[in-house]
TIFI-83042 format. One record per residue: residue number from 1; residue in three letters; x negated, y, z negated of N, C-alpha, C in turn. Coordinates in Angstrom, 2 decimals, decimal comma, always signed. Layout:
% TIFI-83042
(site NUM "ALA" (X Y Z) (X Y Z) (X Y Z))
...
% end
This chain:
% TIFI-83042
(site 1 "UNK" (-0,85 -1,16 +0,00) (+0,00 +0,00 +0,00) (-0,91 +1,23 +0,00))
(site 2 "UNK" (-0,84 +1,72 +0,70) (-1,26 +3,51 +1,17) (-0,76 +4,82 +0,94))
(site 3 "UNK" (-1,34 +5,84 +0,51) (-0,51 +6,82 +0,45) (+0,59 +7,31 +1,59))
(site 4 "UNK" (+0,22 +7,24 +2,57) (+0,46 +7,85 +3,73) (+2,09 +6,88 +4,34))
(site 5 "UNK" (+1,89 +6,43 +3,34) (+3,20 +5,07 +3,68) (+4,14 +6,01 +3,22))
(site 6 "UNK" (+5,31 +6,65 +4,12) (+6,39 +7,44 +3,92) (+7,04 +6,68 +3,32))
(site 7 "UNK" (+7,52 +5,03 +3,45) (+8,45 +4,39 +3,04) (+7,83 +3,99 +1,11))
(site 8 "UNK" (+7,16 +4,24 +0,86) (+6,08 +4,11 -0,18) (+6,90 +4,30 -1,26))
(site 9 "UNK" (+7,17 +4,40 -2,55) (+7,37 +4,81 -3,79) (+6,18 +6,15 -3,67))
(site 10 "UNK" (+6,86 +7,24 -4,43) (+5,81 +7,81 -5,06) (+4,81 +7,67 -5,56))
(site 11 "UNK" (+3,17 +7,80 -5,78) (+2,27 +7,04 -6,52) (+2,21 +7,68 -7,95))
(site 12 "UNK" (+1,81 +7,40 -9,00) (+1,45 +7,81 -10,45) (+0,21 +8,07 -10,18))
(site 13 "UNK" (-0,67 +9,04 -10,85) (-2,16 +9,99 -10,95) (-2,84 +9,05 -11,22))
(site 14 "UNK" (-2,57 +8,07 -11,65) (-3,60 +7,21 -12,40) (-3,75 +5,83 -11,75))
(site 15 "UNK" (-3,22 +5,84 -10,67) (-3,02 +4,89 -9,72) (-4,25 +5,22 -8,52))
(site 16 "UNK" (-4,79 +6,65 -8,22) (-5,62 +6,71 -7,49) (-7,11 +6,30 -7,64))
(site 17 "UNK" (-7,63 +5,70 -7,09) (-9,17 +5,65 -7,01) (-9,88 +6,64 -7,41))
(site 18 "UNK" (-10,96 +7,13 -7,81) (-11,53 +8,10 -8,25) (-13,17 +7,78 -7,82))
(site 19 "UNK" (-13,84 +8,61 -9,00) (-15,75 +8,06 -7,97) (-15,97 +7,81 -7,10))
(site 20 "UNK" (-15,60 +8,02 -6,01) (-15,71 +8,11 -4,57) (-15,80 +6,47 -4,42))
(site 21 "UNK" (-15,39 +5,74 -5,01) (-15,16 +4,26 -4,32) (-13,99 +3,68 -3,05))
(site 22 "UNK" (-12,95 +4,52 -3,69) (-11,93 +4,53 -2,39) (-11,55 +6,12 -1,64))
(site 23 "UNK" (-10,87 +5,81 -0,51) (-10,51 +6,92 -0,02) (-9,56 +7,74 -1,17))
(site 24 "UNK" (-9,46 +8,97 -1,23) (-8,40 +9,69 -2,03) (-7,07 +9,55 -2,02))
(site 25 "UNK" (-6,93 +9,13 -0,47) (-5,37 +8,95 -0,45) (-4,67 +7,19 -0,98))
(site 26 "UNK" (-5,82 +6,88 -1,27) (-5,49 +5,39 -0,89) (-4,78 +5,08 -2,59))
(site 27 "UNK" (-3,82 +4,16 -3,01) (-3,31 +3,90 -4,04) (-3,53 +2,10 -4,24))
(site 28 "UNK" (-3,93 +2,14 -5,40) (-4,20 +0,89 -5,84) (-2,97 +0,37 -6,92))
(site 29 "UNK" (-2,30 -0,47 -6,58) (-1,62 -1,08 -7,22) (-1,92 -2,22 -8,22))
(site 30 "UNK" (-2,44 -2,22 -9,46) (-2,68 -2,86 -10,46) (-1,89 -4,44 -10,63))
(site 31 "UNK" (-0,53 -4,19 -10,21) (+0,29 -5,28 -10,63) (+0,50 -6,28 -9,32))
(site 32 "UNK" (-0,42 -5,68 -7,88) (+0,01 -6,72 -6,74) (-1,09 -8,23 -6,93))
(site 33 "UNK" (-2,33 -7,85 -7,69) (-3,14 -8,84 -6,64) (-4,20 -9,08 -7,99))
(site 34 "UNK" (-4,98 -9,59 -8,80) (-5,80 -9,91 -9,55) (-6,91 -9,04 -9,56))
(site 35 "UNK" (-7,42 -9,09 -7,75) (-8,34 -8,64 -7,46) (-8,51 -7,11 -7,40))
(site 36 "UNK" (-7,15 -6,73 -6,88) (-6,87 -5,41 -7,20) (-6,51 -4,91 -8,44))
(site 37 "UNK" (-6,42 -5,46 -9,82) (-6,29 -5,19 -11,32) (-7,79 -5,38 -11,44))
(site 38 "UNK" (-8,53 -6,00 -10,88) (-10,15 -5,75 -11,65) (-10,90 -4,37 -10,84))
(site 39 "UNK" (-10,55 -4,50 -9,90) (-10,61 -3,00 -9,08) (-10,93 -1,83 -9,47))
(site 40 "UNK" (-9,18 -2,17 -10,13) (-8,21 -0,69 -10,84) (-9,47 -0,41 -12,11))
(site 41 "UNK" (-9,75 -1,89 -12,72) (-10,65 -1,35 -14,25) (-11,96 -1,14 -13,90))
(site 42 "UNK" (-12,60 -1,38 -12,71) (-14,00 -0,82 -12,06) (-13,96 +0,68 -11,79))
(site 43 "UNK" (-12,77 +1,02 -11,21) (-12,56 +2,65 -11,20) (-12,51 +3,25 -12,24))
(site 44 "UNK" (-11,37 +2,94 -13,20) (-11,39 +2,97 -14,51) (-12,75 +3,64 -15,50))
(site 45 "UNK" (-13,74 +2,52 -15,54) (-14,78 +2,34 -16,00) (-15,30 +3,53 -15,93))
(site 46 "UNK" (-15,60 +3,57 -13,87) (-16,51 +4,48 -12,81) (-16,49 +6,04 -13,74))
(site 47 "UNK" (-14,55 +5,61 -13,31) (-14,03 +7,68 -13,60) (-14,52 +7,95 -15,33))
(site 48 "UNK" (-14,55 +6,88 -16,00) (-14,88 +7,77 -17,34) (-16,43 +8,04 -17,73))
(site 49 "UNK" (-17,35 +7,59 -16,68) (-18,74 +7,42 -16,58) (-19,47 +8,98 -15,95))
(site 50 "UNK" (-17,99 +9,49 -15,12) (-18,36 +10,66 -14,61) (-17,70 +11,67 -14,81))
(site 51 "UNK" (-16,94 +11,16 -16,16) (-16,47 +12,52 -16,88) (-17,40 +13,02 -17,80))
(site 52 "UNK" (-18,18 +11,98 -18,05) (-19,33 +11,98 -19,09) (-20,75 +12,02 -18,39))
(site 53 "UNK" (-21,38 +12,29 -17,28) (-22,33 +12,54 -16,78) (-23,76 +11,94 -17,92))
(site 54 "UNK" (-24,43 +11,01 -17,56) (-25,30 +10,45 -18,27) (-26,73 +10,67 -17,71))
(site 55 "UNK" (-28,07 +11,38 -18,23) (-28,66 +11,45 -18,13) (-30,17 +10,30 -17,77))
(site 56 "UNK" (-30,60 +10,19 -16,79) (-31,30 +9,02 -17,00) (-32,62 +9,47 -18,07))
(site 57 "UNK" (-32,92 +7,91 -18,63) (-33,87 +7,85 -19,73) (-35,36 +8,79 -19,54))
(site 58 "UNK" (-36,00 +9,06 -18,27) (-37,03 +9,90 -18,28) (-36,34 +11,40 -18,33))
(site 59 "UNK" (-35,43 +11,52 -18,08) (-34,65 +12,84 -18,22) (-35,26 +13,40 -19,65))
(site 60 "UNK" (-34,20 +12,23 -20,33) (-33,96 +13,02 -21,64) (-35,21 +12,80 -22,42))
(site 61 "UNK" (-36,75 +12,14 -22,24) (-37,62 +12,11 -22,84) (-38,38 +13,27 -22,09))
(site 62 "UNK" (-38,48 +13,55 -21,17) (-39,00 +15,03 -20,83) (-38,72 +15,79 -21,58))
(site 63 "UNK" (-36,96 +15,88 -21,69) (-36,43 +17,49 -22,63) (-36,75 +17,21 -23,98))
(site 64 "UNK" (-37,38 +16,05 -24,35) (-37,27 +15,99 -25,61) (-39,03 +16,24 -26,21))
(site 65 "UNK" (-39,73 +16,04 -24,60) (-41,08 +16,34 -24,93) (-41,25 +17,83 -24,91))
(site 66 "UNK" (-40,53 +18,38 -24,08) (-40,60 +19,77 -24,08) (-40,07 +20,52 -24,81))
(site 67 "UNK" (-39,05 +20,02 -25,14) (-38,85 +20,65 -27,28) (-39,56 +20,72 -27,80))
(site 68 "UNK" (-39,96 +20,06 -28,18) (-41,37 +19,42 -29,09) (-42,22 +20,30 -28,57))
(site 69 "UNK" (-42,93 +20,72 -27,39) (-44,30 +21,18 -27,09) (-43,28 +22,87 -27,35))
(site 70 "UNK" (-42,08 +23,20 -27,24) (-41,83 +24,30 -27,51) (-41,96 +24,79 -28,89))
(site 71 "UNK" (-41,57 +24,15 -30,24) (-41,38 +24,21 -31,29) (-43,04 +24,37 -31,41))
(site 72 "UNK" (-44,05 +23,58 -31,40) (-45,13 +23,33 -31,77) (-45,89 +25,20 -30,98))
(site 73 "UNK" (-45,69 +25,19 -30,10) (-45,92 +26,26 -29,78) (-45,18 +27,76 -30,18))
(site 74 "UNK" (-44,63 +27,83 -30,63) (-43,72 +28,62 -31,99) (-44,57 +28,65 -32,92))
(site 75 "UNK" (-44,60 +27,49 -33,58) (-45,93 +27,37 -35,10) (-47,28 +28,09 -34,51))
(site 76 "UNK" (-47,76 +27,51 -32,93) (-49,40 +28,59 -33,27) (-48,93 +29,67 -32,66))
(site 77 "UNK" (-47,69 +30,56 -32,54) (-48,07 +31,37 -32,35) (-47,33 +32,35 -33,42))
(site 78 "UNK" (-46,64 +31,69 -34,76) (-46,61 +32,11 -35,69) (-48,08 +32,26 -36,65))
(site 79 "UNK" (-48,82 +30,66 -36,26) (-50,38 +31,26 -37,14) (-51,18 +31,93 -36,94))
(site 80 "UNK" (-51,01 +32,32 -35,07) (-51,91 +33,21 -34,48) (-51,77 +34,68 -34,92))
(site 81 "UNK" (-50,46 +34,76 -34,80) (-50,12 +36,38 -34,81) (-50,15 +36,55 -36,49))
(site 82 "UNK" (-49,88 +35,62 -37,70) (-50,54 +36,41 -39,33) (-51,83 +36,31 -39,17))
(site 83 "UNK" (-53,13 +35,62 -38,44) (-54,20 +35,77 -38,26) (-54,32 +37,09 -37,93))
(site 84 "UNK" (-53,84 +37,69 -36,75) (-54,07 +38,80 -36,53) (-53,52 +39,85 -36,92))
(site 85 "UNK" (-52,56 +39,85 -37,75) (-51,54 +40,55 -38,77) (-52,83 +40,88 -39,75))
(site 86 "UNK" (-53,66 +40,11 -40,69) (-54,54 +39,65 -41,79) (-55,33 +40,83 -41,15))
(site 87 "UNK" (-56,22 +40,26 -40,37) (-57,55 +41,31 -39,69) (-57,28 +42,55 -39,22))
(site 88 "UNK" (-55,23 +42,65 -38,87) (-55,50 +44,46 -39,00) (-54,90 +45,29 -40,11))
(site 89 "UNK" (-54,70 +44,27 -41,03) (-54,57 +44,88 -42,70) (-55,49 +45,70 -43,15))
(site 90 "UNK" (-56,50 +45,80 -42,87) (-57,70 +46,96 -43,64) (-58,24 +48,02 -42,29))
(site 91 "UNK" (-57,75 +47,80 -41,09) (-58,13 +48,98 -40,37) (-57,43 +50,15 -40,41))
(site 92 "UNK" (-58,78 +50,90 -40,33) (-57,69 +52,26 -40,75) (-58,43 +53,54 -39,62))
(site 93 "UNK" (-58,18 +54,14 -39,33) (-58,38 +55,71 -38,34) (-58,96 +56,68 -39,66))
(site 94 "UNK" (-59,83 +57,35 -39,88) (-60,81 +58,20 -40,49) (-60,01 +57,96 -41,96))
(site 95 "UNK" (-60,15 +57,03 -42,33) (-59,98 +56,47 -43,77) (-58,29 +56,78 -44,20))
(site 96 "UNK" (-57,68 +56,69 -43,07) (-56,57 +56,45 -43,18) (-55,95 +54,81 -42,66))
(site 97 "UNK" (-55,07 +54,30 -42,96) (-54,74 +52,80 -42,61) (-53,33 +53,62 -41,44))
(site 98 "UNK" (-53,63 +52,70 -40,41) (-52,99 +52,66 -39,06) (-51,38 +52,25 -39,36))
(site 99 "UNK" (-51,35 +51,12 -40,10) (-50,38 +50,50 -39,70) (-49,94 +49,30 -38,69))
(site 100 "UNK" (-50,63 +49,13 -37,72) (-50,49 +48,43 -36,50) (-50,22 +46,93 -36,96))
(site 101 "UNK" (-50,80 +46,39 -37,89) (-50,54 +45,02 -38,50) (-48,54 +45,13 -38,76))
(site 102 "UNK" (-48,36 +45,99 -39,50) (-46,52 +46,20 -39,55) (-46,02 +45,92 -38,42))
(site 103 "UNK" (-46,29 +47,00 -37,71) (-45,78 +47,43 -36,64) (-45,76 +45,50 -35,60))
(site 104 "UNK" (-46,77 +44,99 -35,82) (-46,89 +43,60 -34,71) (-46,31 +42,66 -35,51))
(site 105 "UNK" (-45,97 +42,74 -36,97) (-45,51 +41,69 -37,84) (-43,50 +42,26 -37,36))
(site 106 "UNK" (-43,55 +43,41 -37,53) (-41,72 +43,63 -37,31) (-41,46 +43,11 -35,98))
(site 107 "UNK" (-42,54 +43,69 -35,03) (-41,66 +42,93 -33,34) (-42,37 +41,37 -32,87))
(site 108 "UNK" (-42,75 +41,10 -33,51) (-43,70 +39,56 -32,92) (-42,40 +38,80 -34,11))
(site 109 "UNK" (-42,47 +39,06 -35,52) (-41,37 +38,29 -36,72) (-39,66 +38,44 -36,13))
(site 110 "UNK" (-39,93 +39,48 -35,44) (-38,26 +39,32 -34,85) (-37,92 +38,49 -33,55))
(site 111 "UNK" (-39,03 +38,26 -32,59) (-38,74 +38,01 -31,54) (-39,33 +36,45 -31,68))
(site 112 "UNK" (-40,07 +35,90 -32,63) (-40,44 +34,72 -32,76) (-39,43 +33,56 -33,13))
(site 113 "UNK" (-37,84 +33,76 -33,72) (-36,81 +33,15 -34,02) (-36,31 +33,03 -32,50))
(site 114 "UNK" (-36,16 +33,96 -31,96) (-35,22 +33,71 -30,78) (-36,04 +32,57 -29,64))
(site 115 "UNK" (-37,28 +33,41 -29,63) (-37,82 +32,10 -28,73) (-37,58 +31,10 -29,15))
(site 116 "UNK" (-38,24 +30,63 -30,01) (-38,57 +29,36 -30,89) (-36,45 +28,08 -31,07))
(site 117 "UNK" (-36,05 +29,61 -30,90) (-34,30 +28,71 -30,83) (-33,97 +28,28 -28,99))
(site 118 "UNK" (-34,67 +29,19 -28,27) (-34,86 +29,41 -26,84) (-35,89 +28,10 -26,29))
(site 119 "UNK" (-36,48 +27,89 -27,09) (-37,77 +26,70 -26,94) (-37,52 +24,97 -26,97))
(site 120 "UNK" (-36,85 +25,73 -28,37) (-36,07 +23,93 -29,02) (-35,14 +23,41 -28,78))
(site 121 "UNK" (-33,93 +24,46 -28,67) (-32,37 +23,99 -28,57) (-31,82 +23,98 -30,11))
(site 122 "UNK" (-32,48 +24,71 -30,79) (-32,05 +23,98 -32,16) (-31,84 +25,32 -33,25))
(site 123 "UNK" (-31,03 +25,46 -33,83) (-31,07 +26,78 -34,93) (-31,75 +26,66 -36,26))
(site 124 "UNK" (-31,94 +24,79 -36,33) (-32,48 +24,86 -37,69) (-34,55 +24,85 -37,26))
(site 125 "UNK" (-34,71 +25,10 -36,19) (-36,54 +25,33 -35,92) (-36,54 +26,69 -36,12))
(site 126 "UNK" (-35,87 +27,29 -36,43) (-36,17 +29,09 -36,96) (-37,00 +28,96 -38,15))
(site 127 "UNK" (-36,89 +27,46 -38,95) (-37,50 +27,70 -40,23) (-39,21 +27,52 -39,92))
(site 128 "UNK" (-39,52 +26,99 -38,90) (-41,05 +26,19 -38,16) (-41,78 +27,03 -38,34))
(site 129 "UNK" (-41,63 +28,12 -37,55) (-42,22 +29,07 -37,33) (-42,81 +30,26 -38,82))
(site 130 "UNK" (-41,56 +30,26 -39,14) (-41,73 +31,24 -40,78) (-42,76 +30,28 -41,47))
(site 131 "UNK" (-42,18 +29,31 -41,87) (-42,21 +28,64 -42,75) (-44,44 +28,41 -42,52))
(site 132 "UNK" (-45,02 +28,75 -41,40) (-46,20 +28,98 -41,11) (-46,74 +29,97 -41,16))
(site 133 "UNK" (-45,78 +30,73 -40,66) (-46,52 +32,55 -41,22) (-46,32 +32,60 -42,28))
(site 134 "UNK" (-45,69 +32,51 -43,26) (-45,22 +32,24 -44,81) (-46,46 +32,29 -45,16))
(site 135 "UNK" (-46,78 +30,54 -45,39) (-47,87 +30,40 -45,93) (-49,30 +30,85 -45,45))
(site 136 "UNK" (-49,40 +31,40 -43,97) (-50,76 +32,08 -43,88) (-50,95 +32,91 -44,75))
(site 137 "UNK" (-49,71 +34,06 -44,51) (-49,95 +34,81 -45,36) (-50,43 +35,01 -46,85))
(site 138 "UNK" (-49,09 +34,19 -47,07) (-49,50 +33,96 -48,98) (-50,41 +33,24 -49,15))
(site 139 "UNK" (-51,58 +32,28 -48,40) (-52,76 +31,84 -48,45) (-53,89 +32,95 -48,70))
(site 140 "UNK" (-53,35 +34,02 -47,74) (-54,17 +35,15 -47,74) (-54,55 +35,89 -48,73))
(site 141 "UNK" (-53,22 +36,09 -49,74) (-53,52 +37,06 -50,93) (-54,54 +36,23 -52,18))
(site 142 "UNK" (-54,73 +35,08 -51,84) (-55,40 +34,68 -52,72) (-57,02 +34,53 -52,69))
(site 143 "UNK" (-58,27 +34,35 -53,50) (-59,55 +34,08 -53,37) (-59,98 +33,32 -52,90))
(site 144 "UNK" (-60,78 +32,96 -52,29) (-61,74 +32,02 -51,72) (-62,26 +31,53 -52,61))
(site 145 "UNK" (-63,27 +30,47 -52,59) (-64,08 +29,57 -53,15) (-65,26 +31,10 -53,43))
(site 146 "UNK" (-65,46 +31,50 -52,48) (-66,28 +32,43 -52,46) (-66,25 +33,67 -53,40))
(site 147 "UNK" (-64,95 +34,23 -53,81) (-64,44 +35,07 -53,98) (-64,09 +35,81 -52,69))
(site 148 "UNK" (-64,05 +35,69 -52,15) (-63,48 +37,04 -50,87) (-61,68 +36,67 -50,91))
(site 149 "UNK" (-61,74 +38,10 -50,78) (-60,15 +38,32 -49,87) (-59,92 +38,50 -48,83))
(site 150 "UNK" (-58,84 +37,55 -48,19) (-58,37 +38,14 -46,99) (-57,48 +39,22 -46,58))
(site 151 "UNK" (-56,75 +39,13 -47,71) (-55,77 +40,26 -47,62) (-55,48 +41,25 -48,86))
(site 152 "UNK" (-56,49 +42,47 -48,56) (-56,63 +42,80 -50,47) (-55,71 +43,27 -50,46))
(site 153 "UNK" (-55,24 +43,47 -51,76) (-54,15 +43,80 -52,26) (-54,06 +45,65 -52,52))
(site 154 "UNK" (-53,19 +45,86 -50,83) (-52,98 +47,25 -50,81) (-51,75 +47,07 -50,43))
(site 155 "UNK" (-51,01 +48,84 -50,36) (-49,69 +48,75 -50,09) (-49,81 +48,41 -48,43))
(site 156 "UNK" (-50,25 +48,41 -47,10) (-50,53 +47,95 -46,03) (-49,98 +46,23 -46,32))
(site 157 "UNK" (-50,70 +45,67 -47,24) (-50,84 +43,94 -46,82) (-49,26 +43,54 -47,85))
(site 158 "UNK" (-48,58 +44,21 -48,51) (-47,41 +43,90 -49,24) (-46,61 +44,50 -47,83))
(site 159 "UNK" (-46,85 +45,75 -47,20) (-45,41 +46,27 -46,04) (-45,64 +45,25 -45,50))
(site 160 "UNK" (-46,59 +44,22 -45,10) (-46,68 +43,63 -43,62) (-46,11 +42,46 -44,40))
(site 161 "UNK" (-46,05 +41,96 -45,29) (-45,34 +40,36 -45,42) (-44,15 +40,93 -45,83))
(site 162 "UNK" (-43,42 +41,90 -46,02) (-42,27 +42,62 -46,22) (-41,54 +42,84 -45,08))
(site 163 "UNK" (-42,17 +43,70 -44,35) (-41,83 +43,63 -43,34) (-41,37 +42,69 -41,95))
(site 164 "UNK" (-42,77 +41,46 -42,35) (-42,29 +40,50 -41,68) (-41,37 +39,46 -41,86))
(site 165 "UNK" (-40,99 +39,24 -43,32) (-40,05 +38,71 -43,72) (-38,85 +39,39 -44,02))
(site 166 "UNK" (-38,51 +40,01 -43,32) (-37,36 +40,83 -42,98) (-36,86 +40,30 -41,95))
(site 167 "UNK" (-37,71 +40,41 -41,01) (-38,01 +40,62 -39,36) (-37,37 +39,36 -39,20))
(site 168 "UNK" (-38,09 +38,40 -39,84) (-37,97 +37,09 -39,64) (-36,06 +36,54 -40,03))
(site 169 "UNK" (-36,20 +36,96 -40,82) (-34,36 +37,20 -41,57) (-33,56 +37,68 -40,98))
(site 170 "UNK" (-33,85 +38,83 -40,67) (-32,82 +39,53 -39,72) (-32,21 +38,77 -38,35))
(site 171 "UNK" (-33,27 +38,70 -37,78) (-33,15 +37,40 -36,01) (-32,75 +36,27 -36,66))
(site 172 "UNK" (-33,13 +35,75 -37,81) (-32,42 +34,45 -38,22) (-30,83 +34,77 -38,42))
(site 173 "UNK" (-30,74 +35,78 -39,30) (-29,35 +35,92 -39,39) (-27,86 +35,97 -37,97))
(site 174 "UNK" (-28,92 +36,79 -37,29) (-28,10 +36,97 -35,58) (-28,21 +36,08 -35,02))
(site 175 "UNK" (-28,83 +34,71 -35,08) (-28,92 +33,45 -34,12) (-27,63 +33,00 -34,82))
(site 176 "UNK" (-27,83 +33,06 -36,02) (-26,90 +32,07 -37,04) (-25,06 +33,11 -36,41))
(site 177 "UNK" (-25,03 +34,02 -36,42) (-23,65 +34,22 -35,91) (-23,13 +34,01 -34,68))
(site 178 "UNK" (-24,52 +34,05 -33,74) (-23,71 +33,70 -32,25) (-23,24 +32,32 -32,15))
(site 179 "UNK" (-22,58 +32,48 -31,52) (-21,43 +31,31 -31,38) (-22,46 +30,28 -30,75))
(site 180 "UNK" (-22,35 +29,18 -30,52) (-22,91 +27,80 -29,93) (-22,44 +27,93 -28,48))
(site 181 "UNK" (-23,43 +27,43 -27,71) (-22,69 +27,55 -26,50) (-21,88 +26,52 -25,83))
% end
């Protein structure tokens, strides 16, 4: 039985072939033929296989390597940039302090959440990244074996982990309200 059969019954939606196995017009009748009830559940099967679009297995281990090399790359370039946050804590213009360490901790700490969510796919890797500048930092305020400091204790090296943990909060907070896509 065919669509095109004027003398036909009407067909039911769920009677048509789907996944390009049969023609569109063509109607499969479930209850004529055995062969045509195993048919009907091969289409069946087909159509719910491509409502659900399935990724093949090197697919999804690519995206999953490239998460990974995204996130990881988030972390050095959260340790890179308090490295260089640290070393411009004591420069200063004719014995005045610049600032410039703030200034790269507010726009590098704000824009390092979004990538890093842009990188992974994920809202909870916002913590990866901090959670490394964190501790550079607060590694920093402390002594060496040596005694040296890395980050002496001026108002400069308190704005910049202030500042950057703001930075860092703030973009966390705005990932966390946008909607999921």
């Amino acid at each position: 039985m065919t669509g095109s059969d004027p003398t036909a019954e009407p067909a039911r939606p769920d009677q048509y072939a789907s996944a390009g196995a049969a023609r569109a017009d063509q109607v499969i009748d479930p209850t004529a033929a055995p062969a045509q009830a195993d048919q009907v559940a091969d289409l069946t099967a087909a159509a719910e296989l491509t409502d659900r679009p399935v990724a093949p297995s090197w697919y999804r281990q690519l995206d999953l390597a490239l998460r990974i090399a995204g996130g990881v790359i988030a972390v050095v370039l959260a340790v890179l940039t308090g490295l260089l946050e640290l070393i411009l804590v004591p420069v200063r213009i004719g014995g005045v302090p610049i600032g410039l360490c703030v200034l790269l901790a507010l726009v590098v700490n704000y824009w390092l959440p979004n990538f890093t969510v842009q990188a992974t796919g994920a809202r909870w890797t916002i913590a990866l990244p901090f959670v490394a500048w964190i501790v550079i930092m607060l590694a920093a305020t402390g002594k060496t074996t040596e005694g040296d400091i890395l980050a002496p204790a001026s108002a400069m090296a308190v704005l910049t982990n202030l500042v950057g943990s703001v930075a860092f909060g703030v973009a966390a907070y705005r990932l966390m309200l946008r909607p999921r896509p």
